[in-house]
VOGU-3710 file (C-alpha; in Angstrom, 3 decimals, decimal comma):
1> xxxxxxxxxx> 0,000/0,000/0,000  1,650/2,973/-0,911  0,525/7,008/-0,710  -0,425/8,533/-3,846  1,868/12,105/-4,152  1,233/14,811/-6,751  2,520/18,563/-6,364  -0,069/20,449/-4,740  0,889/23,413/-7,118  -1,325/26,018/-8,496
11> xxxxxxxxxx> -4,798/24,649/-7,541  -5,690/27,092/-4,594  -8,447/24,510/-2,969  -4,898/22,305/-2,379  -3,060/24,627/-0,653  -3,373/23,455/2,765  -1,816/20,386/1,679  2,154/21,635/1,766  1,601/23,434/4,751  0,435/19,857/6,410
21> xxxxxxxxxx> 3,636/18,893/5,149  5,361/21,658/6,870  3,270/20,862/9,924  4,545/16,936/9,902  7,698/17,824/9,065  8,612/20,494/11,945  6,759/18,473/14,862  7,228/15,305/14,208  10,123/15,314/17,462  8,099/17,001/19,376
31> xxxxxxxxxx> 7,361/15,015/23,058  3,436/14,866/22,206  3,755/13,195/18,811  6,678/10,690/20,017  4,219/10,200/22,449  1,388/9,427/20,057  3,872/7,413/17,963  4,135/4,922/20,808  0,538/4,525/21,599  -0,641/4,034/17,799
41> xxxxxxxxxx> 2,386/1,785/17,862  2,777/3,628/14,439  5,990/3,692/12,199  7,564/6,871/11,068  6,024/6,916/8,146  2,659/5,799/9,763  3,450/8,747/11,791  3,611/11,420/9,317  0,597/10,312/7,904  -1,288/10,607/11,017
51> xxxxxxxxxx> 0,422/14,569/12,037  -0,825/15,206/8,310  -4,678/13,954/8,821  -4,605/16,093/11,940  -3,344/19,157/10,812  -6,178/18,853/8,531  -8,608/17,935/10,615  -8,021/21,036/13,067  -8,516/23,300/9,802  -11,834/25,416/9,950
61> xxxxxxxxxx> -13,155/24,067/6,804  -12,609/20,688/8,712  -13,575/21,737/12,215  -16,927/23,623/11,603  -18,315/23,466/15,277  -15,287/25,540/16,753  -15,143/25,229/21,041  -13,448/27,612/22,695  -9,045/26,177/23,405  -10,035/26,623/26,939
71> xxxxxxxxxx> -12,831/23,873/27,170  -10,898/21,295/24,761  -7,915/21,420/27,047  -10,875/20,960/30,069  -12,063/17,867/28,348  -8,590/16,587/27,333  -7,692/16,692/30,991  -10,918/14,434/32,095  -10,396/12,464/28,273  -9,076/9,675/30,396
81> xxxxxxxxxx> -11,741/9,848/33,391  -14,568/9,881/30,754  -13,313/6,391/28,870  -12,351/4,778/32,351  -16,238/5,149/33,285  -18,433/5,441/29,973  -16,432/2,931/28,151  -16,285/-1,060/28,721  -12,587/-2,476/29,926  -13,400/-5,531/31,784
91> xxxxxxxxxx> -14,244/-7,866/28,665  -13,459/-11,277/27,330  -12,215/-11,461/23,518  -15,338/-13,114/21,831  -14,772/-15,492/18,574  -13,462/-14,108/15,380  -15,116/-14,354/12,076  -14,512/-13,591/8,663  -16,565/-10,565/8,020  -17,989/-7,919/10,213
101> xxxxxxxxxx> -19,831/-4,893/9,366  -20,269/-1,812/10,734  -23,910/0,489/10,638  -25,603/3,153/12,638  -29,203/1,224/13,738  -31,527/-1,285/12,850  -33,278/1,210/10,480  -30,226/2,001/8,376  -28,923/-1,482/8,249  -32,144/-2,947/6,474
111> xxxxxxxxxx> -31,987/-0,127/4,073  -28,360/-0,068/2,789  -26,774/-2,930/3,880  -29,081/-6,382/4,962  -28,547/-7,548/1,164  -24,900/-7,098/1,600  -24,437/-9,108/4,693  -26,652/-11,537/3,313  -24,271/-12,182/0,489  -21,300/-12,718/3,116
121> xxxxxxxxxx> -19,477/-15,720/2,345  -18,676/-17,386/6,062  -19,218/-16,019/9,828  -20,023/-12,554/9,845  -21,751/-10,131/12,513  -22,451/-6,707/12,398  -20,883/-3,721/14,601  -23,623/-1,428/15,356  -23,757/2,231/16,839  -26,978/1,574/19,249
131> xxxxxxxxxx> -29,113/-1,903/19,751  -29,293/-4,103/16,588  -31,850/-7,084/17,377  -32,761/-9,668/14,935  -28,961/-10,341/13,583  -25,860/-11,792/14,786  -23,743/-8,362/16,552  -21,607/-6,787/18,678  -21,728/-4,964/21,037  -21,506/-0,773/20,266
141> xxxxxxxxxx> -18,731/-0,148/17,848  -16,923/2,940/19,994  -17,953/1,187/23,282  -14,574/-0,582/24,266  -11,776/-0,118/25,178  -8,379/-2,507/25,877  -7,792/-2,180/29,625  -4,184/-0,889/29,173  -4,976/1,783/27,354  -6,033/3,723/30,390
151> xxxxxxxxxx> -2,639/4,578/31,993  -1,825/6,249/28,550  -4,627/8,041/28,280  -3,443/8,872/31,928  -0,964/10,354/30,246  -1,884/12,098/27,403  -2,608/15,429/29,385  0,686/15,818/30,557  1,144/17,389/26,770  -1,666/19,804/27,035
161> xxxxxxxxxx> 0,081/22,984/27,709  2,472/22,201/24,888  -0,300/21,624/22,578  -2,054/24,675/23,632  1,028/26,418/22,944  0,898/24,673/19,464  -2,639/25,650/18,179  -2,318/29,364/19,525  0,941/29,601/17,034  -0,952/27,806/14,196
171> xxxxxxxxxx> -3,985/29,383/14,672  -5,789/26,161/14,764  -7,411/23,541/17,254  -4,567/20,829/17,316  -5,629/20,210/20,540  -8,860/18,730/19,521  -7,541/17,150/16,940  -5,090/15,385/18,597  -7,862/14,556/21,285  -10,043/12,847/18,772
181> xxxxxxxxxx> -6,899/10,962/17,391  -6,158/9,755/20,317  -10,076/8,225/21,272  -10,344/7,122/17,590  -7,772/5,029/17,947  -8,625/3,659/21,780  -12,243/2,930/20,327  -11,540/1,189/17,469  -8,338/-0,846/19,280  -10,915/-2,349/22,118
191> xxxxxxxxxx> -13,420/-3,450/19,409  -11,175/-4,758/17,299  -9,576/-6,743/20,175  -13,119/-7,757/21,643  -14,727/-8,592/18,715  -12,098/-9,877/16,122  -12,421/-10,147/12,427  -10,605/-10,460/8,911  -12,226/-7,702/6,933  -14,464/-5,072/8,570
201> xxxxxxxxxx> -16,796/-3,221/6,126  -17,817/0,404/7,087  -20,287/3,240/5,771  -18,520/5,836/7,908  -15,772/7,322/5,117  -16,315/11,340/6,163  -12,658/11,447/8,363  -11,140/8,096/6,613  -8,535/8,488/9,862  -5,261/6,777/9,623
211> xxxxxxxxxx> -5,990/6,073/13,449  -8,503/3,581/13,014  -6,859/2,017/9,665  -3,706/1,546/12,350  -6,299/-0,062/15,043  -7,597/-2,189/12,448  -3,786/-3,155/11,178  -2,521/-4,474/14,621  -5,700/-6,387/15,637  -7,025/-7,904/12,346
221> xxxxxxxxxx> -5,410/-10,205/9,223  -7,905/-8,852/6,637  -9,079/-5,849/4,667  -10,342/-2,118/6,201  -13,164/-2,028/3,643  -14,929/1,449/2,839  -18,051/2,439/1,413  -18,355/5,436/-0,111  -21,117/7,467/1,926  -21,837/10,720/0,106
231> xxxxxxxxxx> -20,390/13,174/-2,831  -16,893/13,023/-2,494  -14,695/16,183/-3,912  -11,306/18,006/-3,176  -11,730/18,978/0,329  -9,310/18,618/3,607  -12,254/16,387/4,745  -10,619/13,540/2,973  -7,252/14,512/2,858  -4,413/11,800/4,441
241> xxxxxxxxxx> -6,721/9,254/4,642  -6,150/5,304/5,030  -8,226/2,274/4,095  -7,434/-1,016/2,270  -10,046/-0,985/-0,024  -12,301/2,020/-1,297  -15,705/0,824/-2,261  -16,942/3,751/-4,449  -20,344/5,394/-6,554  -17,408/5,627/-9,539
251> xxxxxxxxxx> -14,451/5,931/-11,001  -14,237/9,625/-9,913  -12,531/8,990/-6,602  -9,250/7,539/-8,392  -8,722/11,377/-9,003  -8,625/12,059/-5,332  -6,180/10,260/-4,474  -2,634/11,705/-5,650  -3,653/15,642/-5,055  -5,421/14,718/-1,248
261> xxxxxxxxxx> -2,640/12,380/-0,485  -4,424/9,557/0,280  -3,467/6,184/1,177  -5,732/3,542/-0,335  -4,507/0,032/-1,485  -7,393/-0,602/-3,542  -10,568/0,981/-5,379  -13,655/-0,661/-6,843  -16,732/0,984/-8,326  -19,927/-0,935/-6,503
271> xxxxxxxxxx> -22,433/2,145/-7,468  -24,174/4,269/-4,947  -26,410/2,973/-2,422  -28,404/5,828/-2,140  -28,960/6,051/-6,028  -29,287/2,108/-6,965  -32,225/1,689/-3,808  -34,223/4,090/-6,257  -33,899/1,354/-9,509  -37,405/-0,029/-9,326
281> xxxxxxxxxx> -39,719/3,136/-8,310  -37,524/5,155/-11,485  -38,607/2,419/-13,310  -42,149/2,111/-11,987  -42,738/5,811/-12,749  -41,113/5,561/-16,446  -44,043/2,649/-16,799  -46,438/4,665/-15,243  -45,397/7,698/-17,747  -45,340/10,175/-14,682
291> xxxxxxxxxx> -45,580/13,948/-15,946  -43,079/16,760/-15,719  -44,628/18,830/-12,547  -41,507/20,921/-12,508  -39,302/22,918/-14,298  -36,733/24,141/-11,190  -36,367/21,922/-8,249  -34,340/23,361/-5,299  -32,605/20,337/-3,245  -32,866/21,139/0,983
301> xxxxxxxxxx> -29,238/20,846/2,871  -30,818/22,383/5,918  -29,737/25,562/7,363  -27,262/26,736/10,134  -26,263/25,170/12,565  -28,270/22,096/11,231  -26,173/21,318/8,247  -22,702/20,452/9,378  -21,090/23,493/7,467  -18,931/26,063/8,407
311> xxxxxxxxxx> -20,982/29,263/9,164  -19,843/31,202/5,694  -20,830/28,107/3,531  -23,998/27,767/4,887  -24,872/31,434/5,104  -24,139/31,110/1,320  -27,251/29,504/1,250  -29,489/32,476/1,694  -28,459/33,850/-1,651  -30,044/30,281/-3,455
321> xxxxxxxxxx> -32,766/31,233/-1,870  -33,073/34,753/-2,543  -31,759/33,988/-6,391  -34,733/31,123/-6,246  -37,232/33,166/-5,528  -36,385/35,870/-7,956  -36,461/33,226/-10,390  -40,140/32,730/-10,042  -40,786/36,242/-9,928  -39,297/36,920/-12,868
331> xxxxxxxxxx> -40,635/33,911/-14,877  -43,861/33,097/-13,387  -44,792/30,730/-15,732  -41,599/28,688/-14,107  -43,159/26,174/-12,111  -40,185/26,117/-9,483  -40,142/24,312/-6,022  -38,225/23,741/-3,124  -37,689/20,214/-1,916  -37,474/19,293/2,000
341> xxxxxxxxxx> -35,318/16,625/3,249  -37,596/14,283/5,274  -37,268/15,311/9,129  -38,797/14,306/12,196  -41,372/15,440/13,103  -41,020/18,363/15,770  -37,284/18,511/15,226  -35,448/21,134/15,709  -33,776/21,042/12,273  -37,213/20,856/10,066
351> xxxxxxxxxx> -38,180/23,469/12,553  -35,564/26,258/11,697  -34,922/25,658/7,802  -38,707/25,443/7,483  -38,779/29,294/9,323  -36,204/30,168/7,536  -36,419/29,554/3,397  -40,216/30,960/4,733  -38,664/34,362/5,086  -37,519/34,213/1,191
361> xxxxxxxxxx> -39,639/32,451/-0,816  -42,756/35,002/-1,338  -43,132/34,456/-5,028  -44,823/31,203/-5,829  -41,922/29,026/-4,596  -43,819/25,805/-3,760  -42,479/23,725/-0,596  -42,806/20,338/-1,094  -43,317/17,809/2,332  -40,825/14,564/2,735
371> xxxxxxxxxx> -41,736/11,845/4,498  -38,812/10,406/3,811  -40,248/7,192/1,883  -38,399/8,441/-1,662  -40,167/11,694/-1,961  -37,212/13,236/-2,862  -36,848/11,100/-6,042  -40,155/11,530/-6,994  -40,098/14,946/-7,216  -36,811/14,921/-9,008
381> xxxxxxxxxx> -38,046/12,803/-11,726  -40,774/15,363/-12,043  -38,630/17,444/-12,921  -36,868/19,501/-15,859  -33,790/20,889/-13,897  -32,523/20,095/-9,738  -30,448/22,904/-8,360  -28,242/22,088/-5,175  -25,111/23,172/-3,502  -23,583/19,510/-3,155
391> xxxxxxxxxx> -25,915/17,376/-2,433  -25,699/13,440/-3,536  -28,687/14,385/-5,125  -27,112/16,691/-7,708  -25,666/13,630/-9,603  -28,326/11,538/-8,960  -30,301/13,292/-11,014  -28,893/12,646/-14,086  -29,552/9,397/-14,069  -33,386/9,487/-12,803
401> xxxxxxxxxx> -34,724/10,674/-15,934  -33,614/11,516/-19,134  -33,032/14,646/-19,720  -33,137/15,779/-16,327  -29,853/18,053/-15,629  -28,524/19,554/-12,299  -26,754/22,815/-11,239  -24,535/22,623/-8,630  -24,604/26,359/-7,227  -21,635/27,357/-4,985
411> xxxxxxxxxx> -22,173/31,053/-3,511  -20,081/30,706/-0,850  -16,258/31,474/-2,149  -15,205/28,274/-0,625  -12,821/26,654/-3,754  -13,666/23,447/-1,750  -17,120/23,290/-2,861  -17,037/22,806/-6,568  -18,494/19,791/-7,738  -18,573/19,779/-11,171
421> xxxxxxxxxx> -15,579/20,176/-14,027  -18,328/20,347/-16,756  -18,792/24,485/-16,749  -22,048/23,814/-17,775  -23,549/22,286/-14,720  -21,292/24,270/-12,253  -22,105/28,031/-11,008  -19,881/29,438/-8,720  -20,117/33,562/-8,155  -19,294/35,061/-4,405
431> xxxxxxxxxx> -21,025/37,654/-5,961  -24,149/35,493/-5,914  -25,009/37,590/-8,798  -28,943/37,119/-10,158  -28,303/37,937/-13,597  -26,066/35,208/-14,017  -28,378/32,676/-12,140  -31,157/33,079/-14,663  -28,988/33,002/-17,266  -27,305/29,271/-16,714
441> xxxxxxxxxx> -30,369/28,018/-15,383  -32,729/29,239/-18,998  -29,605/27,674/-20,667  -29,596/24,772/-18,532  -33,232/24,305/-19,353  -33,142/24,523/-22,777  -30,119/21,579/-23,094  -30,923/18,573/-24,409  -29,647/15,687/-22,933  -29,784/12,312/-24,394
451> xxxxxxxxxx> -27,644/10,619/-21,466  -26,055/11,474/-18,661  -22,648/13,437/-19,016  -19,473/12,026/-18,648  -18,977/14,131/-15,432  -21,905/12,004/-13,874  -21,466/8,948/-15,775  -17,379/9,465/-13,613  -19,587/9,803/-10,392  -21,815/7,037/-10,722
461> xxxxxxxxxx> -20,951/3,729/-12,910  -23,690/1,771/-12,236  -27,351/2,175/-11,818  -28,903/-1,284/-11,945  -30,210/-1,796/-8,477  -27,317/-3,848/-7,870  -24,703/-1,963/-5,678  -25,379/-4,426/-2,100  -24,530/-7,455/-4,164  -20,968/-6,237/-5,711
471> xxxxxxxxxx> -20,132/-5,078/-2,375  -20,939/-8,612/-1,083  -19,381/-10,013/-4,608  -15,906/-7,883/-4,026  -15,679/-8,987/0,111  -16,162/-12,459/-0,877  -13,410/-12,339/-3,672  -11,106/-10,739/-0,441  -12,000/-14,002/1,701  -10,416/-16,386/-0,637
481> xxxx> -7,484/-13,858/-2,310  -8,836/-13,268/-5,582  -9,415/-9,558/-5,069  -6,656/-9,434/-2,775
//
């Protein structure tokens, strides 16, 4: 397994990458990060990956809920308290098997991944994040820890005045970062231990942390297998990562790897989950010859703080919805609408972006209800043209209906956020200026499409409601070497 390297040159959304170099470089002897060395039992090239990852993930772009220095060095001191009493030490080592995979609840499991373990070739159990009845599991998958962990967590705060001293010079939270290194790795070293296995399949790929790929490395004789989870760009989000095996939507993620340094042994296009559950109702409502209902559908990614971006991005925002709105005023025979992501009911998240795309859309915007039973889909194969900042939803839509196009609209002057190379389905003005707006999205609807581009096509190479069986297809082929 080797890192892919490429010069981070003139491509401004890469140019955090050689100062993590810098970082790695000029720390790597200082007491904290010997110190971390030692308890990821990490080489010093295993090292230098993991300073990297964490210089990134202490970058604001990274670290959108900022906390105050002063209350991360509070909780680094009682780090050690808190996993000596939430956290299960006194444990017997239960049976290995050959596959285990990892999910959030019952719910999410039947949705995205039953079929999957289903196909598992030998023993196999799943790690869940809260109660899983009905199938073969483990216990929580961050629940555990390996009882001799705890005098070196005892120890970590002995370095938190020098890593205080650290983030105030680099104007980031290395602190917290270093913090959440540190528990990543405890976490996934006692459930590894506890509940061996040869490959362990996981959805969560947001951090990709070389912490846990290290946990996994010294506990199991397998694969770290990762599923793709969500649109995937050139962000600091995914930078210095480490897997074994990169289960993807596409082909697209190959081009990640070199400029965001990322150490991957293998990829393999399986499709997206998200996408391929949708194969039979797209294909229903072809049969059933649905009707257009929409010309401009607006995609929901909630509002501040709701929507797990930093507060610029998401204030960003505001001007799709102002520009959205103007839109329909302008062109009221538009039939445009705005598309809600399905929440709870009585949350505090429906609650807020609900009160708040209220305040701009006075023109004839229609608001359309999610129950979350594939509303969204219907809607966007009713539909001439889906507008979204980043959403998964932005590809998807190419391939729901033909002829249906997407604009991915990026207000916020974040080079981070750009999700398509294809100018024509790609908008991104600070300036948020209207005149523009209309302009691409006329254009946009008056393109004919007779497939999907090749900038989706790179995103997503399969739609055939098949995605859960080549995942179980490709871990299979790992269990007996021949995708090894």
């Amino acid at each position: 397994m080797t890192t892919a390297a490429a010069p981070a040159a003139s491509n401004p959304a890469l140019a955090f990458i050689p100062k993590a170099e810098a970082f790695a470089a000029a720390h790597r002897g200082d007491a904290a990060f010997r110190f971390l060395r030692l308890f990821l039992r990490a080489s010093e090239d295993e090292l230098d990956l993991v300073m990297k990852k964490l210089y990134c993930d202490a970058l604001p772009q990274v670290n959108y809920q900022a906390e105050p220095l002063w209350r991360v060095a509070l909780d680094s001191a009682l780090h050690p308290f808190f996993y000596a009493l939430k956290k299960s030490w006194l444990w017997s080592p239960e049976p290995a098997v050959v596959v285990q995979i990892e999910t959030i609840d019952l719910a999410y499991f039947r949705k995205w991944f039953s079929r999957a373990f289903e196909g598992f070739s030998g023993t196999k159990r799943v790690s869940p994040r809260g109660a899983l009845p009905e199938y073969p599991s483990t216990g929580p998958v961050e629940g555990s820890i390996v009882p001799g962990v705890l005098p070196w967590l005892a120890v970590a705060p002995l370095f938190i005045p020098s890593l205080w001293l650290l983030s105030r010079r680099h104007g980031l939270n290395l602190l917290k970062s270093y913090r959440r290194c540190l528990g990543m790795y405890a976490v996934y070293e006692g459930h590894f231990r506890r509940w061996p296995c040869r490959h362990f399949v996981t959805y969560a790929d947001e951090l990709n942390h070389p912490s846990r790929w290290l946990a996994f490395k010294h506990n199991c004789s397998g694969s770290l297998v990762v599923v793709q989870n969500g649109e995937r760009g050139i962000h600091p989000f995914y930078a210095y990562s480490a897997m074994d095996v990169y289960l993807t939507f596409g082909d697209f993620c190959a081009t990640m790897l070199a400029p965001l340094r990322m150490r991957v042994g293998r990829l393999h296009a399986v499709g997206a989950l998200c996408l391929d559950e949708q194969h039979e109702r797209v294909r229903a409502l072809e049969r059933a010859g649905e009707p257009i209902a929409w010309d401009v559908l607006m995609v929901d990614q909630g509002v501040w703080p709701h929507c797990g971006l930093d507060l610029r991005t998401a204030r960003s925002f505001e001007a799709m919805f102002r520009n959205l709105n103007e839109l329909k005023k302008r062109n009221p025979a538009l039939r445009v609408a705005y598309q809600l992501r399905p929440y709870a009911e009585g949350s505090v998240q429906g609650r807020d972006t609900l009160a708040l795309i209220k305040t701009f859309f006075t023109d004839g915007v229609e608001i359309l209800p999610n129950n979350g039973n594939g509303d969204s889909y219907v809607s966007l194969y009713k539909s001439r043209l889906a507008i979204t900042f980043n959403s998964t939803l932005g590809y998807e839509a190419f391939f729901i209906r033909r002829g249906l196009k997407a604009l991915f609209v990026n207000y916020a002057g974040n080079p981070y956020e750009n999700y398509s190379a294809d100018e024509r389905f790609q908008l991104t003005d600070e300036a948020a200026d209207y005149g523009r707006y209309e302009r691409r999205v006329l254009e946009l609807l008056d393109l004919e499409l007779a497939e999907p581009p090749a900038v989706a096509r790179e995103r997503h190479a399969h739609f055939d409601g098949r995605a859960q069986q080549r995942i179980a297809e490709f871990v299979n082929a790992l269990g007996d070497g021949r995708a090894a």
